[in-house]
C-alpha positions in Angstrom: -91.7 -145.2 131.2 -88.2 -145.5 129.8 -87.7 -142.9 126.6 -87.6 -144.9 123.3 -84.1 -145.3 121.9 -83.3 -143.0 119.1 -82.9 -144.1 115.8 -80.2 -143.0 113.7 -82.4 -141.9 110.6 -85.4 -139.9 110.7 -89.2 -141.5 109.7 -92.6 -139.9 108.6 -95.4 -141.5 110.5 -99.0 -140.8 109.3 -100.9 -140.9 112.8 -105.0 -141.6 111.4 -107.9 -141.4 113.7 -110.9 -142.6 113.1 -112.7 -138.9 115.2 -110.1 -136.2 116.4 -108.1 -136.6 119.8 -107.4 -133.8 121.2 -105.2 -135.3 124.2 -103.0 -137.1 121.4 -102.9 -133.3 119.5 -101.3 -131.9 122.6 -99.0 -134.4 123.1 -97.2 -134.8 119.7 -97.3 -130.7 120.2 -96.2 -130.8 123.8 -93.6 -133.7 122.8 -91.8 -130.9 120.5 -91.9 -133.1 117.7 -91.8 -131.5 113.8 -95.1 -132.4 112.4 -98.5 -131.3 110.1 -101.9 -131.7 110.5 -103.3 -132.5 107.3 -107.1 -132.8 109.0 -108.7 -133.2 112.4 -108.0 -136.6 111.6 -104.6 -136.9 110.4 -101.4 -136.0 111.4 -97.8 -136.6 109.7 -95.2 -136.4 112.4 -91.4 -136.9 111.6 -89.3 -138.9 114.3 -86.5 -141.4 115.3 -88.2 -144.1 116.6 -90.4 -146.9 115.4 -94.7 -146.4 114.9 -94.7 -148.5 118.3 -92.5 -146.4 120.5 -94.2 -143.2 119.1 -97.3 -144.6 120.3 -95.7 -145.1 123.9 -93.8 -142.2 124.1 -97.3 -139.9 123.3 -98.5 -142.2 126.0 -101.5 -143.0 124.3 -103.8 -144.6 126.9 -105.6 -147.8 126.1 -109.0 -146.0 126.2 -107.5 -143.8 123.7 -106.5 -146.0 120.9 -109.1 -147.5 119.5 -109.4 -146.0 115.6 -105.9 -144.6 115.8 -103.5 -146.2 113.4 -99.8 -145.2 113.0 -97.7 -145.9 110.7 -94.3 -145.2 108.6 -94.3 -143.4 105.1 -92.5 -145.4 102.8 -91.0 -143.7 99.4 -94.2 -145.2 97.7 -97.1 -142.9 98.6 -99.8 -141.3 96.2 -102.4 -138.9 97.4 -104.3 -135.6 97.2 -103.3 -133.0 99.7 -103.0 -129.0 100.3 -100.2 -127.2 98.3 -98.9 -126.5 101.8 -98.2 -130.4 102.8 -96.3 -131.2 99.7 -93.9 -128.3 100.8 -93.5 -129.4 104.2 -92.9 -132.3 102.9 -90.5 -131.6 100.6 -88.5 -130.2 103.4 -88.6 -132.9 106.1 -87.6 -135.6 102.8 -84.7 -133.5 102.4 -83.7 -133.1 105.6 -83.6 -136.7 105.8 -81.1 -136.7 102.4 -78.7 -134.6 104.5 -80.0 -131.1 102.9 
């Protein structure tokens, strides 16, 4: 499978499962990308490519994706989360400001 082409900005991407896969677990951990795992069933992962190509590149099998949903995080977000998230957060926002 060709590698996705790399964007020149970096995204949050909220990958949500409806019940925890470990496969997908090991591969956004085995794929080197920065990310957080908020729950068994929730993962934010930063990268350079679109929610489509991150899906590919983890090579998410068919039988796989049913209940998973990723997608971007836009500026407009709201939630409840550990203290710890919002300060990883904080970082990966302004790594994407330039520092």
């Amino acid at each position: 499978m060709p590698l996705p082409i790399e964007r020149a900005w970096m995204s949050l991407f909220a990958i949500t499962m409806h019940s925890p896969k470990p496969m997908l677990i090991a591969a956004v951990k085995s794929a080197g990308l920065t990310h957080y795992e908020v729950s068994d069933n929730l993962i934010v992962v930063r990268a350079k490519m679109s929610a489509k190509e991150l899906t590919d590149s983890l090579a998410v099998h068919d039988t796989e994706r049913n209940g998973l949903v990723i997608f971007q995080i836009t500026a407009d977000y709201y939630g409840y989360a550990a203290k710890a998230f919002w300060d990883w957060y904080a970082v990966q926002i302004r790594e994407d400001a330039g520092g």
